[in-house]
N, C-alpha and C positions, 0 to 999 in steps of 0.2 A: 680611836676618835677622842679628842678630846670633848669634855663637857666643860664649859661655863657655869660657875653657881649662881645661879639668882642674887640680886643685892632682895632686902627686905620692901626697898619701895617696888622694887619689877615683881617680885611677887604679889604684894597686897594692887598694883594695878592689873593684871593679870585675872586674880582673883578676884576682882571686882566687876571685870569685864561679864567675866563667868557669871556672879551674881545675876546682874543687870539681863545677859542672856535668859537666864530661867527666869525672871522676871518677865521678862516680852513675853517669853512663852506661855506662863501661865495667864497672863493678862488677854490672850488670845486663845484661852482654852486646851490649849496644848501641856498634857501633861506627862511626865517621866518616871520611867518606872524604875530606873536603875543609873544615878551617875559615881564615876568612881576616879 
């Protein structure tokens, strides 16, 4: 299979999406015991 590398902006949007995610979450009480 081939894999694609990320450019730096597809990661840092990516990773911001993620951010914003645990963001909602905790703002709703929802919290996480393990991300990896």
């Amino acid at each position: 299979a081939y894999l694609k590398r990320l450019t730096e902006g597809e990661a840092r949007k990516y990773f911001q999406q993620l951010i914003d995610a645990v963001d909602y979450c905790h703002l709703r009480g929802v919290c996480h015991r393990d991300l990896k």
